[in-house]
N, C-alpha and C positions, 0 to 999 in steps of 0.2 A: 504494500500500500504506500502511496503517497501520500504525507499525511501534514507537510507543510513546503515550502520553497526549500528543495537541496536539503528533503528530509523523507528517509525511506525507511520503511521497516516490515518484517517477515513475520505474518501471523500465521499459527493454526488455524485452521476450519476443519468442521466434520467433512469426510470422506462421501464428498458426492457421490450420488446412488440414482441409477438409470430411472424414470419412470418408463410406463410401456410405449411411447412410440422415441425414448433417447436413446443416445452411446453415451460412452465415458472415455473419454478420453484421455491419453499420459502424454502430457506435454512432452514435444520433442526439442518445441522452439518455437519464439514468439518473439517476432520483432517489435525494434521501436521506432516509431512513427513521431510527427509532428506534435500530435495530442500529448505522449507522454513526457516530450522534451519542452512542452509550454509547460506541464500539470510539474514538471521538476524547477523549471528557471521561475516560476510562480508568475508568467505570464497567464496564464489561464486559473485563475484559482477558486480551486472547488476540495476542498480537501473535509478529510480525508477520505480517498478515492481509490480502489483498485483497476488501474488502467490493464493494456495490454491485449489487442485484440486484434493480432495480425500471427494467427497458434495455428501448428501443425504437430501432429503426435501421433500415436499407437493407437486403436479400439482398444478397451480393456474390459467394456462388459454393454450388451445390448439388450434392448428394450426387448420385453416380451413380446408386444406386438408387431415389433419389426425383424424380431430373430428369425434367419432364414426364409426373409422375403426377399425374392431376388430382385438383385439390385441393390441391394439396402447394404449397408457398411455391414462387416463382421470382423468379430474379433480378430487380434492381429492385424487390421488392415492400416495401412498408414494414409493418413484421411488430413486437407486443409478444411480448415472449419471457419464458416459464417457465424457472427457469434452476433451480428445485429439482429434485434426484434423487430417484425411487420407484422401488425396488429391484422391486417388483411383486409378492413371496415372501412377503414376513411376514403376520402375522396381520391387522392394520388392511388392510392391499392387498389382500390378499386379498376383503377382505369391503366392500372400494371406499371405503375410507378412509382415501384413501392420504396426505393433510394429515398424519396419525399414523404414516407409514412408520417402522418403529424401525431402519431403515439410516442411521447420522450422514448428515447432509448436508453438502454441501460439495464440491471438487475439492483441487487440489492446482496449481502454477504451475511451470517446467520445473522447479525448483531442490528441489520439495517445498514453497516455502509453502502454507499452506492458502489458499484461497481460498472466499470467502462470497459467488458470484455471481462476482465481478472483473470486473462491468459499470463498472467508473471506468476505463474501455480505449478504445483505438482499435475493438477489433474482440473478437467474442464467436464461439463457437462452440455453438450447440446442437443437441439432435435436430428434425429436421423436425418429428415430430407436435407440438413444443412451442413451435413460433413460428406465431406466428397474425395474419392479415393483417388489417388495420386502414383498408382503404382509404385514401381522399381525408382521412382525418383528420390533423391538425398531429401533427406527432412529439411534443410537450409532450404530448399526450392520451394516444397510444401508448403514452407514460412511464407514464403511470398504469395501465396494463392491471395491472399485480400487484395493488395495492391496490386497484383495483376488483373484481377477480376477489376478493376476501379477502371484501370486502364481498357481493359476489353470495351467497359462500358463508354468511355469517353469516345472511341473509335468508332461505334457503334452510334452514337448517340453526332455524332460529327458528319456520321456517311463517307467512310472511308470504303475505297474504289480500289482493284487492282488496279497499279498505273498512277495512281494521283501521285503528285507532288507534294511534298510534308515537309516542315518545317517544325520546332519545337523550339523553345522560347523558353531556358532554364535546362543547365542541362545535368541535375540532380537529379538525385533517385529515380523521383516519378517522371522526368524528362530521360531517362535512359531508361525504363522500362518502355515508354512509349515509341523510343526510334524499335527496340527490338520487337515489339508487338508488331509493330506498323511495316517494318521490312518482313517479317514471316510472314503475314497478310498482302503483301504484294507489292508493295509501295514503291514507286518507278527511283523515289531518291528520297532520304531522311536526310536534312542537315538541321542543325543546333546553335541555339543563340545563349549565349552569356558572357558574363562579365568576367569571368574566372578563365583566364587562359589555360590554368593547369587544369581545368577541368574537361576544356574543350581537344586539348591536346589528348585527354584519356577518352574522347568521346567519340574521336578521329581513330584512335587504336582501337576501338572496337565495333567502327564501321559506318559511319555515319558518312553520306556523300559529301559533306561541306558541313564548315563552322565558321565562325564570325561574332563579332561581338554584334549588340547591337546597333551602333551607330553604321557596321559595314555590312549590315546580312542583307540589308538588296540587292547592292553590287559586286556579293561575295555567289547568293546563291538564288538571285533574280526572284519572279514573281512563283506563286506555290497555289497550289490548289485546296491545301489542308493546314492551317497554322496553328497546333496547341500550344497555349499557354500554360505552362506550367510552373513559374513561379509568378505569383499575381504582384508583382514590383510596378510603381509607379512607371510608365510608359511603356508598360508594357502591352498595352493593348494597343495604342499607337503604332507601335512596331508592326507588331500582328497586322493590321488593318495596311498598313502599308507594303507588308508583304503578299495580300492577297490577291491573287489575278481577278478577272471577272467573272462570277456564278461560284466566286469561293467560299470557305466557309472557316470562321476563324471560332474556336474553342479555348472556353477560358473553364479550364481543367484546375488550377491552383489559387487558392482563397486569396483576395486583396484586402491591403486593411478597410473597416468596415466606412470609414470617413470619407474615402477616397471617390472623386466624382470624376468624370474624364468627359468629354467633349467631342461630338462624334460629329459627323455632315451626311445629315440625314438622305439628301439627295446626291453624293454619292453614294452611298449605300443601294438607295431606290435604282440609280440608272447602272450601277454595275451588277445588280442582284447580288449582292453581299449576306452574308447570314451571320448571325453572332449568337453561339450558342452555349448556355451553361451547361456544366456537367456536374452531378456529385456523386459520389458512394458509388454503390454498385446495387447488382438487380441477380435473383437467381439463374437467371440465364446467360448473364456474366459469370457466375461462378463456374457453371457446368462446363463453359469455353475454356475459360483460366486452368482449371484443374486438368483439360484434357490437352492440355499446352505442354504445363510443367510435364503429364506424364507422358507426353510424345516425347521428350526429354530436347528435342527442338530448340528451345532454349537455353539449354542447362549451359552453354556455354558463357552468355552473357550473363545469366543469374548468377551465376558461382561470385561474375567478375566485381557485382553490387554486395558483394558478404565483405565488408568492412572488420569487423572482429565477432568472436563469440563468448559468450562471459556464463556461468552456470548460474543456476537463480541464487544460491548463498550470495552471489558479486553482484546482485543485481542494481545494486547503489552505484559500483564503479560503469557497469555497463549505463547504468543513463547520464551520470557525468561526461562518459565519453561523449556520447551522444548528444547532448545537450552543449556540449562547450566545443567541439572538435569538428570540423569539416568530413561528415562520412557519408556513407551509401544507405547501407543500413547494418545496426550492431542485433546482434539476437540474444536470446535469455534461454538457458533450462535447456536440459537435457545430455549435461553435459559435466562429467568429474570436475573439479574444483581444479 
């Protein structure tokens, strides 16, 4: 739990128990994400919180109702796991848009803390239909099934084309899962926009057609058909838009600060058919893609390359220091000797 700013601590809980349509899962590994590294720097402060919700692990015991229903997890299977709640009622779900469920997210831990995931565990409990088998893939890959599935959805939610022209705007984490989704989906060229040259020189080694800072990505890597934004930095959506050819479609994939207004020309927009499209979360039909990604192992090349370090959950304090003060990819928790 996180339980103040650059203040973590390991509690018992009772040993979760299947009901009839869960698994139970033994954590293999569970990345940290943005969420955790605000809930640690006490930019986000909600404490105290059980984050952690990007978990892949072992079955270790299955629902009655779903024991030997084919398809369904069974024991032994190594499965990345949905750990978000969709209430299934509201208007978004309804209409299969369930990333925008308006039911809070979240659980609770015996005592009432809330919990966001509380994948930094020995052991997780979810519904069946939302852990999804991963075959012969490393459990570090597994890990990444949420933010791949985030990305499937962004690509999907963008109208991404064998053939289009792509560009990416931020070329961290989730800006390097996106050039490698978007080249195994067909994409004629990925090139990569940031500020960090060392970042874009690693981004060239593992394949990206073109890089550029921002001030040079037009005349580095012309106009594009698909621009995601993924980190949401003041001009950044400027860029984007001025990357876009005509009938493009520019995707803002990474949160802006919430104050932040920008300035757009409506009638270019109108007279080039421009699109500007949010994205968030993911959708079960993102997941069933993601999972079937990781375990075509397809990517295992690039995933391995975004495993920054691994730390066992005893370390779990030093692994989100890392992570919260250090420039990485992504750090992971559990599963692993000390």
């Amino acid at each position: 739990m996180v339980t103040a700013p650059e203040s973590v601590e390991l509690r018992d809980e009772p040993i979760p128990a299947a009901g009839p349509g869960d698994v139970v899962v033994r954590v293999g590994a569970c990345g940290l994400c943005t969420m955790e590294r605000r809930l640690f720097l006490g930019e986000k402060r909600f404490y105290p919180v059980a984050p952690g919700h990007e978990v892949a692990g072992t079955v270790v015991e299955v629902g009655a109702a779903v024991d030997g229903l084919p398809g369904s997890p069974k024991a032994g299977d190594v499965v990345t796991v949905d750990l978000l709640t969709r209430c299934g009622t509201c208007g978004p779900c309804r209409r299969g848009r369930s990333a925008l469920c308006k039911r809070p997210q979240g659980g609770t831990l015996s005592d009432g803390t809330v919990s966001f995931g509380a994948g930094l565990s020995d052991l997780v409990v979810v519904k069946a239909a939302q852990a999804y088998v991963t075959g012969d893939a490393p459990i570090e890959h597994a890990a990444m099934g949420e933010p791949v599935a985030c990305v499937v959805h962004s690509l999907r939610l963008g109208g991404l084309r064998a053939g289009d022209r792509v560009a990416v705007i931020g070329a961290g984490y989730m800006g390097r899962l996106h050039m490698s989704v978007a080249r195994l989906k067909g994409a004629f060229s990925v090139g990569m926009v940031d500020v960090s040259e060392e970042r874009l020189t690693e981004a060239s080694t593992a394949g990206a057609g073109w890089t550029a800072t921002p001030d040079r990505a037009a005349e580095t890597g012309g106009k594009q058909d698909l621009v995601f934004v993924t980190a949401g930095a003041p001009g950044a959506l400027e860029t984007a838009i001025s990357l876009c050819d005509d009938g493009g479609t520019v995707v803002l994939y990474g949160a802006f600060p919430k104050d932040l207004s920008v300035g757009v020309n409506p009638d270019a927009i109108h007279h080039h058919e421009l699109s500007i499209v949010g994205v968030y979360s993911q959708e079960p039909e993102d997941w069933r893609e993601a999972a079937g990604l990781i375990a075509s192992g397809r990517l295992a090349d690039d995933l391995s390359a975004l495993v920054t370090a691994r730390f066992a959950l005893d370390d779990v304090g030093e692994a989100l220091k890392l992570a919260a003060t250090t420039p990485v990819y992504r750090v992971l928790v559990g599963g692993i000797d000390g």
